[in-house]
N, C-alpha and C positions, 0 to 999 in steps of 0.2 A: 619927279621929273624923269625918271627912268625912265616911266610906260611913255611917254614923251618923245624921248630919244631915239625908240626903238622906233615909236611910228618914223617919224623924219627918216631914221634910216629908210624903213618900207619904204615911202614915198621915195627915196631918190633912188631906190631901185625898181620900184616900179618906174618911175619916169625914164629911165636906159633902155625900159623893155618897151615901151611905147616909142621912144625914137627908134628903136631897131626894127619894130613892126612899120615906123612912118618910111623909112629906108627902104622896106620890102615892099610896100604899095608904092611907093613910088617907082621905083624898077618893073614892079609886074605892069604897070599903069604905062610906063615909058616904051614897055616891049609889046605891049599888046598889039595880034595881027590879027583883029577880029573886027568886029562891026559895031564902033562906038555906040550903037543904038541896042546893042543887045544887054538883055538881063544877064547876063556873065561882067560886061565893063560895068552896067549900074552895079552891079553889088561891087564890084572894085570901088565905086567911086564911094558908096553907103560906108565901107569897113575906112578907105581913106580917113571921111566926114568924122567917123564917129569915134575914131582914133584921135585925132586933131581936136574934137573937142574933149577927150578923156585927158589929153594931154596940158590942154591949157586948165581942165580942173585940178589936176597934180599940180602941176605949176601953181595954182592962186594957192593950195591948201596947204602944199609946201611951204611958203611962202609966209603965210599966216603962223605956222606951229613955226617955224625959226621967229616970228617977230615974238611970241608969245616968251619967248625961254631967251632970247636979247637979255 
């Protein structure tokens, strides 16, 4: 159950580093003085997107290795 333990650590620290980067999209995203229609905001919005879903797969997988070692 060690190698076990270690990942769940990973995983919740991976999961701080994905709210820290959701915190900085959001800010860049909130200050933006540019032309919502430009390929500079879509990629803003693609890195949000795909942050957000990295996030909720840490979260289910997390989530599963703590119910596994319950």
């Amino acid at each position: 159950m060690n190698q076990m333990n270690s990942f769940i650590e990973y995983m919740k620290i991976h999961e701080i580093s994905l709210l820290q980067d959701a915190e900085k999209y959001q800010i860049l995203m909130d200050n933006f003085e540019g032309d919502y229609d430009s390929d500079e905001y879509k990629d803003l919005e693609i890195e949000d997107i795909t942050n957000t879903g990295e996030l909720i797969a840490t979260r289910h997988l997390l989530s599963v290795a703590e119910d596994m070692i319950a």
